[in-house]
N, C-alpha and C positions, 0 to 999 in steps of 0.2 A: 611291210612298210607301215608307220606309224604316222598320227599326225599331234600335236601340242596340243592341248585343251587352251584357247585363247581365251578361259576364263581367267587364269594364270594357274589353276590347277596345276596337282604333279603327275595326275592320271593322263594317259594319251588316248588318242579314240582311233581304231585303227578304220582303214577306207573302205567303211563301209557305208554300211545306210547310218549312222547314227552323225559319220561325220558331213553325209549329203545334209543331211535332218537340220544337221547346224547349220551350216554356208548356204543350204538353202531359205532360212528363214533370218539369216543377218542380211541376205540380198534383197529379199522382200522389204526388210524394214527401208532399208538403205534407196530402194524404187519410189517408196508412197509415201515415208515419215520424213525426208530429208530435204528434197526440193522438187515434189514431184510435177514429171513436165506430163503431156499428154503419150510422149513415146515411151517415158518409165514405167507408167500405170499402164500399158498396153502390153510393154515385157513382162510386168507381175504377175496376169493373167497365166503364164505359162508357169509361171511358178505356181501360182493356187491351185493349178489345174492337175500337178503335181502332187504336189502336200496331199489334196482332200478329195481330191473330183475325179481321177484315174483310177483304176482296177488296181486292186494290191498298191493304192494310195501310199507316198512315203512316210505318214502318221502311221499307216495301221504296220507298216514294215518295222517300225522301229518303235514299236509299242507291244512286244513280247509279253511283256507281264501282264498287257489288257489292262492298265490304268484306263478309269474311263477320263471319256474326252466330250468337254463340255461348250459350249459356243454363247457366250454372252452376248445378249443381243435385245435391240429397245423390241418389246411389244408392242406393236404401233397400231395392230390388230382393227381396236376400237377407232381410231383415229382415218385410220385407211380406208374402211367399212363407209367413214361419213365423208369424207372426201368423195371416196366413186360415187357414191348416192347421187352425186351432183352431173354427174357423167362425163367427165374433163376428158378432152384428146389425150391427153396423157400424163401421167405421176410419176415419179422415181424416190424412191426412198433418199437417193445421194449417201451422204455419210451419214446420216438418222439414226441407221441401225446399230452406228457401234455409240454404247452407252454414255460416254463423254461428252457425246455429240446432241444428247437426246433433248425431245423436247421437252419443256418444263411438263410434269405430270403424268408422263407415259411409266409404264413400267418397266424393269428388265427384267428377263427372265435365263436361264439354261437352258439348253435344248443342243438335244445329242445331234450326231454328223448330217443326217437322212433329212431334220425338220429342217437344218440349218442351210441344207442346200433346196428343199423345198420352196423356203421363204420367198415371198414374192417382194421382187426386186424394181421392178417396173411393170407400168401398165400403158400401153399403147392403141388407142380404135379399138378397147374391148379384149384386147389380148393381154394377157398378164404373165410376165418373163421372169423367174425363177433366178436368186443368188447362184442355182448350178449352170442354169442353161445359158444365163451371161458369161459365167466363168470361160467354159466351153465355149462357145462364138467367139468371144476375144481373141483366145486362144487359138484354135481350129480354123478358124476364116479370117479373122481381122488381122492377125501378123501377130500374136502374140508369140507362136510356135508357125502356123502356116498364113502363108495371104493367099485368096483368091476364093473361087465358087465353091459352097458347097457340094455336095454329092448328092444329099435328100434333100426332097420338095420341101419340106419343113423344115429345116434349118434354111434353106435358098431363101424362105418366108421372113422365117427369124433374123436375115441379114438385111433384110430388105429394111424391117421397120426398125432397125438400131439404126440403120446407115441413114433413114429421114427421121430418128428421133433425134441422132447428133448434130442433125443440123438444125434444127427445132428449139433444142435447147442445150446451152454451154455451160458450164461451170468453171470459174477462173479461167475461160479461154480453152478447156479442155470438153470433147463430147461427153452428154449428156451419162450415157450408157457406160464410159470409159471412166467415167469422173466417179461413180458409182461404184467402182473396184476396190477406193481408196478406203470406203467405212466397211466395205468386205473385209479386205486384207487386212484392217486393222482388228477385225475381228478376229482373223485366223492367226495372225502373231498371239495376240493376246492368250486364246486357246494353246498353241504349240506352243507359248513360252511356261506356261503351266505345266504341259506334257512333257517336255524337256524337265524341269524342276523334278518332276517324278520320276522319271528316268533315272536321271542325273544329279541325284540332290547334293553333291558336292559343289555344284558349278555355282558360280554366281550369289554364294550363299544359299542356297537349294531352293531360288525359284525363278531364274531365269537368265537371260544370256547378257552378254557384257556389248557396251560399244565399244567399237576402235580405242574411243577415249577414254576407256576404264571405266564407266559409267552406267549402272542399268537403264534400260528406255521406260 
């Protein structure tokens, strides 16, 4: 079984990981770039957790050739450093991280899968919560993929203080932690739409995927 390359290509991509790879990163955009509500951005999570954050990740599955995979993202480094100084209940990057978004002055920089899910995403009472470990919670406990308790004391922690950071602080009416997914994800399209191009450099004029409406994003 085959499926059409909805780039309009003449090539087809049969069902495997290349064609998850696609439909899986047009539903992302389609989550967080289109109208996204608090229950969109909470499905995306299972998708990112997908893509870049799970064991045998659907990136590194449909990246045979080992093109490397780069993660544009604001260095907020300096900035963050002088924020905590001050000792605030608590900071989130929000969308900050993806570079469109960035503040005037900040750098951008590359940074491979490991830094990019290291990054610190939020900081709560002293704890500081990681682009992966959010991802994860989303996913895992919040209903992205599962609702309900965790299984280890440290993640039980980790639900704890998302669940009174969301209420704490809201973004467009969405939690604080969950609103935070959207300058993730637009990071990770942006990455996968590169890595497709490399893959794939027939599609889309060889660097990324098409909207419904025949359009790159």
């Amino acid at each position: 079984m085959a499926y059409r390359d909805p780039t309009g290509g003449s090539r087809e991509l049969s069902v495997n990981a290349e064609k998850l790879f696609f439909e899986t990163i047009g539903d992302l955009k389609n989550k967080i770039r289109v109208v996204p509500t608090e229950y969109s951005v909470l499905m995306a999570s299972a998708l990112l957790r997908k893509l870049v954050v799970d064991g045998n990740c659907l990136a590194h599955q449909v990246n045979r050739k080992k093109h490397k995979i780069r993660y544009s993202i604001v260095d907020d480094t300096s900035y963050r450093i002088m924020i905590l100084q001050s000792k605030p209940q608590f900071w989130a990057v929000n969308d900050g991280i993806y570079p469109p978004n960035k503040l005037t002055g900040l750098p951008v920089k590359e940074v491979r899968e490991n830094e990019f899910l290291r990054w610190p995403a939020m900081y709560w009472k002293g704890v500081t919560i990681s682009v992966g470990e959010l991802i994860r919670q989303a996913a895992n406990v919040s209903g992205g993929v599962h609702l309900g308790e965790a299984k280890k004391e440290a993640d039980r922690e980790l639900a704890a203080i998302l669940d009174e950071f969301g209420r704490m602080m809201q973004v467009g009416g969405i939690p604080g932690p969950t609103a935070s997914l959207m300058g993730i994800g637009n990071v990770v399209i942006d990455a996968m739409d590169r890595l497709w191009g490399a893959i794939r450099p027939d599609s889309a004029g060889g660097d990324g995927f098409m909207d419904g409406g025949g359009s790159r994003p």
